[in-house]
N, C-alpha and C positions, 0 to 999 in steps of 0.2 A: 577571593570570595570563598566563603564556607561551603564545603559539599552538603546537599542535601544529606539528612540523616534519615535511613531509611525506617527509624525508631518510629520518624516524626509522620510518614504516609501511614500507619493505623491507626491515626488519630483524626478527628473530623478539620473539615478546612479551615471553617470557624475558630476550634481551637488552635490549629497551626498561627492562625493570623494571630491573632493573644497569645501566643507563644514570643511570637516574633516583635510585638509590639512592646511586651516585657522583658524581652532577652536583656541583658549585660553586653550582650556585643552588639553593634552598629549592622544591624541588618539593610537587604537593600529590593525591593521591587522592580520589576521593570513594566512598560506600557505594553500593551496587546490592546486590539480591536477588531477581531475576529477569531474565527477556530483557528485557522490557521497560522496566527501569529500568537496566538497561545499556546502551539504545539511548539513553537520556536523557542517562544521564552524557555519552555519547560526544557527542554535540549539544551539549552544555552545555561544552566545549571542553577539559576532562580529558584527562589524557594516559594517567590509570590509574586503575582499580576495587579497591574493599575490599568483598571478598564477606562481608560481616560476619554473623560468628554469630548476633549478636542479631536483627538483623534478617532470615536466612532461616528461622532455629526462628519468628520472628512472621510471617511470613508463610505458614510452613505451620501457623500457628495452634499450635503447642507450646512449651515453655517453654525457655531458653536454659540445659538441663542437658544436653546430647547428648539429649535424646528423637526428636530428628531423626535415623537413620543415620546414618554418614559415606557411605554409598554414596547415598544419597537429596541430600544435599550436591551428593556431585559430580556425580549426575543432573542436577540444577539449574544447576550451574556450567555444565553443556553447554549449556544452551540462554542462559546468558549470553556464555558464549565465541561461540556461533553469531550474537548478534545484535549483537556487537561485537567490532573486531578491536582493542580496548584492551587490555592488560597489564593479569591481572589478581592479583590477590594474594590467598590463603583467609584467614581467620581459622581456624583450624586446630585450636581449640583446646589441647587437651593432647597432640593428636596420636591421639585415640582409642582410644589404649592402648598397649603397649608400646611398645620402638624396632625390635618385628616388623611391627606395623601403621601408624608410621613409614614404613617402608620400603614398604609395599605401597601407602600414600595417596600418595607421591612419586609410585611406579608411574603409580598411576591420575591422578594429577594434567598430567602430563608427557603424557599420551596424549591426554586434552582438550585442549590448549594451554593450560594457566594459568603462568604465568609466577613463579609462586611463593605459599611456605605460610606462616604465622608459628605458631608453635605457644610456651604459654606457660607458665612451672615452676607448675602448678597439680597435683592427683591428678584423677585421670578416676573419675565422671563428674565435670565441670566444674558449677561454679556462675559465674555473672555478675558481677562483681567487683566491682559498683558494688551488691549483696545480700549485707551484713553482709561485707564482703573482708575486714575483719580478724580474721574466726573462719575464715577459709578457710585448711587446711593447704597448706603448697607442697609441691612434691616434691624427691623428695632430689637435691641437686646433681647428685652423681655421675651419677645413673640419669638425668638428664634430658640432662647432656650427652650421653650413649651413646645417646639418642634424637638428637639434631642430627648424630653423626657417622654413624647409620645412614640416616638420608636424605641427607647427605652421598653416602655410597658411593654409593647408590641408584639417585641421578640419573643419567639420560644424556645430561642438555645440560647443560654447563659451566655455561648463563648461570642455569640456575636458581635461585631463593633461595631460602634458609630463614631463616628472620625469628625470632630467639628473645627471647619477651616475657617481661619483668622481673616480677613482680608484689612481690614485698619491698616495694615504697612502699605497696601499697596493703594488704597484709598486716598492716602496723607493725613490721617487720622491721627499716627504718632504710636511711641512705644506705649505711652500712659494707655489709651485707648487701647491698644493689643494687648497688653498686659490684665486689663480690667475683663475685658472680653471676654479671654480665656479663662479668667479665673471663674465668670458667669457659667460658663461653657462646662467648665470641670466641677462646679457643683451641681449643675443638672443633669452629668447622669454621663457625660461625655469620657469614652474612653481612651482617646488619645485628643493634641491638638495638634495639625495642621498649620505651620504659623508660615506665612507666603510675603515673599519681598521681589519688588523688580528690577532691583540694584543689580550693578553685576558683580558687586561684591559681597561677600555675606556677612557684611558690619551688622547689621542690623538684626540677622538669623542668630549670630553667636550670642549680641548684648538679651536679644530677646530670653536664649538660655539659659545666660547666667541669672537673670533677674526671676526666671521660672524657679529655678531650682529644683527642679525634679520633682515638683509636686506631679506630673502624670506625664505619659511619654508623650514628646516630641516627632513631628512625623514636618518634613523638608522637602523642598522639591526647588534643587538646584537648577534650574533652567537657565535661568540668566546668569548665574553666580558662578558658573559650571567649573571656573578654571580654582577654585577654591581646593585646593589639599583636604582629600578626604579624612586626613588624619585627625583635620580641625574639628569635623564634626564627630567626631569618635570623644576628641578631648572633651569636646562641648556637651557630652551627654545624651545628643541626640537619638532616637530609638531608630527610627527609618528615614530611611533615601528613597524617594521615590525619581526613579528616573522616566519621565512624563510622557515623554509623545515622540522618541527618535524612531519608534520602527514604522512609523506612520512619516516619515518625514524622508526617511532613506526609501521607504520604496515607492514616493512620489518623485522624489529627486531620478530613480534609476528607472521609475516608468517614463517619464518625461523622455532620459536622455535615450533609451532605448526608443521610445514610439517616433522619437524625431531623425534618428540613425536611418531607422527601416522605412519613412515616408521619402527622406533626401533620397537616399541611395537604393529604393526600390528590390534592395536584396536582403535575405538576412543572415548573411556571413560575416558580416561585422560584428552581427553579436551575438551568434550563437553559439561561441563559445568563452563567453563573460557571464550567461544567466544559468542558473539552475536548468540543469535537462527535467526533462518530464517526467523523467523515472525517480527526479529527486519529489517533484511532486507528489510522485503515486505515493513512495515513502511516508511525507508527510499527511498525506491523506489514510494512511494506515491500512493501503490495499492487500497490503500481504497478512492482517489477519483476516481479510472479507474471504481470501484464497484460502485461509486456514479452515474457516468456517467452511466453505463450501464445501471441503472433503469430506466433514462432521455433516452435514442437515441434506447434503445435496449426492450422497453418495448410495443410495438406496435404490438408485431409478433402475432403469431398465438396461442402462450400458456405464462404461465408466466413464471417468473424467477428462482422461487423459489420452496422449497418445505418441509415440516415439519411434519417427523414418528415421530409418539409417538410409541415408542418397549419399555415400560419397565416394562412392565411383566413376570410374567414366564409362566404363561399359567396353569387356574385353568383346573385339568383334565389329565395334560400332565407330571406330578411331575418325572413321571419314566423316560421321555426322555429330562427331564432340569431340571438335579442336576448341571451341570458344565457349564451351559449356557443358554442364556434366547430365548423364543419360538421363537424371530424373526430368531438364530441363527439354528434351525432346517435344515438337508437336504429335500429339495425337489427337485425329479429327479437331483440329484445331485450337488446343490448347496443351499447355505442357501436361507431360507425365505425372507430373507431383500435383500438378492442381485438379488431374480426376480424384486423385487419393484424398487430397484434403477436404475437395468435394463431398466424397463417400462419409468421408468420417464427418462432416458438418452436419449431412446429412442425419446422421443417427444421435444429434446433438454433443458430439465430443469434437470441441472447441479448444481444448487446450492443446495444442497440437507443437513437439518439437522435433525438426529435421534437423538431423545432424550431416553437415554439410562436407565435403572435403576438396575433390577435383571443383577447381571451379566453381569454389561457391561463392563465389563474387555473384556469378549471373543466377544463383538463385533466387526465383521471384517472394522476397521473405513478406508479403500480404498475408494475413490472418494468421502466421507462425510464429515460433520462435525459433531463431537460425540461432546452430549451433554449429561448432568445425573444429574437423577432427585433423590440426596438423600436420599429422603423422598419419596418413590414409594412404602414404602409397609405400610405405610398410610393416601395413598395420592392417589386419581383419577386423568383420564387423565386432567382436565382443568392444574392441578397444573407441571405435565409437560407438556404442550403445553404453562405455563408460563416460565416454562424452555426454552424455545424458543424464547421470545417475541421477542428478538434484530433479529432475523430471518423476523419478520414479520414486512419488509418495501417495500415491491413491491408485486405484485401479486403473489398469493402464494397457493399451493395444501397444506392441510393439511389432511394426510392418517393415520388410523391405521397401524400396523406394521406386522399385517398377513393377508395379503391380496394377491394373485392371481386375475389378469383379464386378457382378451383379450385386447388389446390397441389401439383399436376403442374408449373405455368407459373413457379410459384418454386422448384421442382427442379431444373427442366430449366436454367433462366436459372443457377442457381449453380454448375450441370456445366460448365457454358461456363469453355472454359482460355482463350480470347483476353482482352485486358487490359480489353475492354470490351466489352460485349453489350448491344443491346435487344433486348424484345417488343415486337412489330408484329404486330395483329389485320389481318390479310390477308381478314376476311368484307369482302362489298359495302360499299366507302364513300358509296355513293351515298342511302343513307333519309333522309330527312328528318327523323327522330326520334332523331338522333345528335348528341348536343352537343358531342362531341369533337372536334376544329377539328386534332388535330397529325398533318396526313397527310404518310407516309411515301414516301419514293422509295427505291430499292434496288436495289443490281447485276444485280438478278435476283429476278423476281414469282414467288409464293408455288406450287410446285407439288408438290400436297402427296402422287402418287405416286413423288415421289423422293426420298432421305433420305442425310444425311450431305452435301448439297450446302452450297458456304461460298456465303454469301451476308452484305454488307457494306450500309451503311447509305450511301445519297448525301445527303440532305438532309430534312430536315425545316421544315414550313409549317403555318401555320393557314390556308392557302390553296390548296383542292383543284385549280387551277390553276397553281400555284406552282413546278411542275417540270417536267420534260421529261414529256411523256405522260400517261397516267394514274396518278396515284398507288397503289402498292403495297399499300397498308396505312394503319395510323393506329399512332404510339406509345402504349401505353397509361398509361405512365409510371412503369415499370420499367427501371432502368438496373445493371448489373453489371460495378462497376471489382474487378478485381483484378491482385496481381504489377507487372510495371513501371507500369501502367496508375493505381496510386495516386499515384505521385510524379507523372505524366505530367499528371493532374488536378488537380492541387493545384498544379503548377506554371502550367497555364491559367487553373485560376479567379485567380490573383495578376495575371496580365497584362489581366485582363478587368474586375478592379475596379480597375485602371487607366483605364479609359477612362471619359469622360464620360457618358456614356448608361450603366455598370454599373446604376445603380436601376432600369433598365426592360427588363430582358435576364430572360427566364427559362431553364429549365432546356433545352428545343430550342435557345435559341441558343451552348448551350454543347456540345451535341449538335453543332451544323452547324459550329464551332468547331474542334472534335476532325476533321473531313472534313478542315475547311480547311487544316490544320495537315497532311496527311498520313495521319494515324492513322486503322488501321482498327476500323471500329464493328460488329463480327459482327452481325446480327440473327437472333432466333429466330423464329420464325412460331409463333402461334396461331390460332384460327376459331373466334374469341365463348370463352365459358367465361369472362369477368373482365365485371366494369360497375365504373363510375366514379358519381359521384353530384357533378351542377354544375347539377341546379335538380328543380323539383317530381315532375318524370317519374322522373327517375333517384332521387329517393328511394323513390318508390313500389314503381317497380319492383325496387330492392335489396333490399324486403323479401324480394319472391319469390323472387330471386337468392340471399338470404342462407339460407332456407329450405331451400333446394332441397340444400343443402350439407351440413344435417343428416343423421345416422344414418336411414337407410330413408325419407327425407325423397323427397317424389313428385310428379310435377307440372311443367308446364316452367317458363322462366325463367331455364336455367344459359347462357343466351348472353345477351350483351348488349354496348353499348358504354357508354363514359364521355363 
């Protein structure tokens, strides 16, 4: 088959089709009857579609007598034009009645983009040709050419065609009668003919042919003929192959055998893995530019889009309550760890949510995520899964630890933030003893919290309360908010970072002190308690209360805490 020439996609469909009906080589269509099966053809490296009769009356479940509309047709036709910019062709049948509604189908056809009709000497309503054809009356010469010269007139793009199908062979009318036909046919304005046989061999297609002589292209439709050497109609001069109505025929044959599989046998492990997964569906429905889009039109709001746990730990400390599951997976106040978080962030409408999974993420409950796993998590720090995520990180984005509790003021406020990068830093006392949280913060400027609107930027971060200049600021609590340049700015550091020999053993602060070192500023937001983190027996405990306290009229203390 010829690849598509991509010359030939700047040119309107219309004239693709007149391209192809003039070509010197034996071009070839195939059938579609829906959007869906016209994203297929197009895939499948076609250069043009046959919107065939038969096959869209059976796909809206009615019988191929016109019981379909013609306006219900080209309702359908829209949504195949829409999901592909192939040339497409109707089957038209008789033209749906006079050469007034002729003229008004052209109309409507031309305002869809379809690239042309074939309409065939039969009487309206139509019957299926291949259903007793030879008690089927044709229509009368005359009146049917007056139908090709009124869509003639009709048209407003030159390259449009009208296709007029022969039916005299399949009638038993005879060559003389096909032959006289088409020659009627071709001085009324007709751009191609259509010549249809029910034989299974194509005696009758070839002599038809020879006897035309190439007075105007030829258009075939081997159905019954099928086992005919294509080469034959290459010799024979033929213009187009239209191959009719198989993908209408295949996926009734594979609906059939599949719906009768999963009624016997009540399961569907039989055949769930013989049909297109879902994700090929989404594919084909073009989901992943609707996700394109969204970052473009829907990326202005009030928070970002996106979001990225690292869960894939087990939780040093916690061994006795995560042998069969990893610490995000914990109950608190009755539901896991990870689903207050997802919680949180659903809350504040950021829905696209990826946890990167590791210990046991088998039993992570992956509802409304997407599970991602970091193989190499039990000798690997968080940078290398949060490289597990990188395709995650194209639009603004939260990147969270995976045992985290807060109030949902602290993930508002962090999404408000228009700098390219934000932390929280719990600015209570770092000094208690009963703080397991080790990522104490340094910053431009210590937390003072009768002043507001003041910028305050991040200097460095340590798991070593003596690690910086002075007294440490605060703690990270392990929220971080990249958005706008700030995505490319991170995705181009974590690349340089898992260049280095030690990447395995870098977590998420050294990609924090990173971003200083580099220049770039780290805004920080201040809090005072209201989040807890959960990294051994205390901090579980106390997240119950924590978690409780979060509840509707929920009473008691508890809402401050560290990680």
């Amino acid at each position: 088959m010829n690849a598509i020439d991509p010359n030939l996609l700047s040119t309107s469909r219309a004239a693709r089709l007149r391209q192809m009906l003039q070509s010197n080589d034996l071009e070839f269509i195939m059938e579609a009857h829906n959007g869906l099966s016209a994203r297929i053809v197009r895939e499948a490296g076609f250069k043009g579609i046959w919107a065939s009769g038969l096959a869209i009356s059976a796909q809206f479940g009615v019988r191929d007598n016109n019981e379909a509309s013609w306006t219900q047709v080209v309702d359908n036709l829209e949504f195949m034009a829409d999901a592909s910019d192939l040339p497409i062709l109707l089957d038209g049948d008789t033209g749906y009645g006079n050469f007034n509604n002729v003229r008004r189908l052209v109309r409507k056809l031309e305002q869809r983009g379809i690239a042309g009709v074939c309409i065939e000497d039969k009487q309206f309503p139509k019957t299926n040709s291949f259903i007793g054809g030879e008690r089927q009356p044709l229509a009368d010469m005359d009146e049917f050419c007056g139908k090709i010269k009124a869509g003639k007139d009709s048209q407003a793009d030159d390259n449009f065609s009208i296709v007029a199908r022969v039916e005299a062979l399949i009638a038993g009318w005879g060559m003389d009668e096909a032959l006289r036909r088409a020659e009627a046919y071709h001085q009324a304005g007709a751009d191609a003919i259509l010549i249809h046989s029910k034989l299974s061999k194509a005696d009758e297609i070839l002599t038809f042919a020879r006897e035309w002589a190439g007075r105007c292209p030829i258009v075939i439709v081997p159905t019954k003929y099928y086992s005919t050497p294509t080469d034959a109609y290459r010799k024979a001069g033929i213009s187009l192959v239209i191959w009719a109505n198989h993908l209408i025929r295949v996926a009734a044959s594979s609906m059939q055998a599949v719906a009768k599989d999963i009624y016997e046998n009540e399961t569907l492990v039989n055949v769930e893995d013989r049909i297109a997964t879902v994700n090929e569906i989404f594919r084909l429905q073009d989901a992943d530019e609707y996700s394109e889009a969204e970052k473009i039109y829907l990326s202005g709001g009030s928070g970002p889009g996106a979001a990225v746990v690292l869960a894939a730990g087990r939780g040093k400390g916690l061994e006795a309550l995560t042998e069969d599951k990893p610490k995000v997976m914990l109950p608190i106040a009755g539901k896991p760890l990870l689903r207050h978080l997802v919680d949180g962030f659903k809350k504040q409408g950021i829905n696209d949510i990826t946890v990167v999974g590791g210990y046991q993420a088998k039993a992570i409950d992956a509802a409304g995520i997407k599970l991602t796993v970091n193989e190499r998590h039990a000798q690997t720090g968080e940078l290398a899964s949060l490289a597990c995520a990188a395709d995650a990180l194209q639009g603004d984005t939260v990147i969270a630890y995976g045992d985290l509790l807060f109030r949902s003021y602290i993930l508002r406020d962090l999404v408000e933030s228009d700098a390219p990068f934000t932390v929280v830093v719990d600015s209570s006392e770092t000094g208690a003893s009963n703080q397991s949280v080790r990522d104490f913060v340094w910053t431009s400027s210590a937390d003072d919290r009768d002043l507001f609107g003041q910028k305050v930027t991040l200097r460095k971060v340590s798991d070593d309360e003596n690690g910086g200049e002075g007294k440490a600021h605060g703690r990270w609590i392990g929220l971080l908010n990249v958005r706008g340049e700030g995505v490319a700015k991170l995705r181009k550091l974590l690349g340089e970072l898992r260049a280095r020999p030690d990447f395995d053993s870098l977590d998420v602060p050294d990609l924090l002190n990173a971003l200083v070192a580099q220049g770039e500023e780290v805004a920080v937001t201040y809090v005072h308690g209201h989040w807890r983190g959960v990294n051994d027996l205390e901090d579980f405990r106390l997240a119950g209360d924590f978690a409780h306290s979060q509840t509707p009229f929920a009473t008691g203390a508890g809402n401050e805490g560290a990680r």
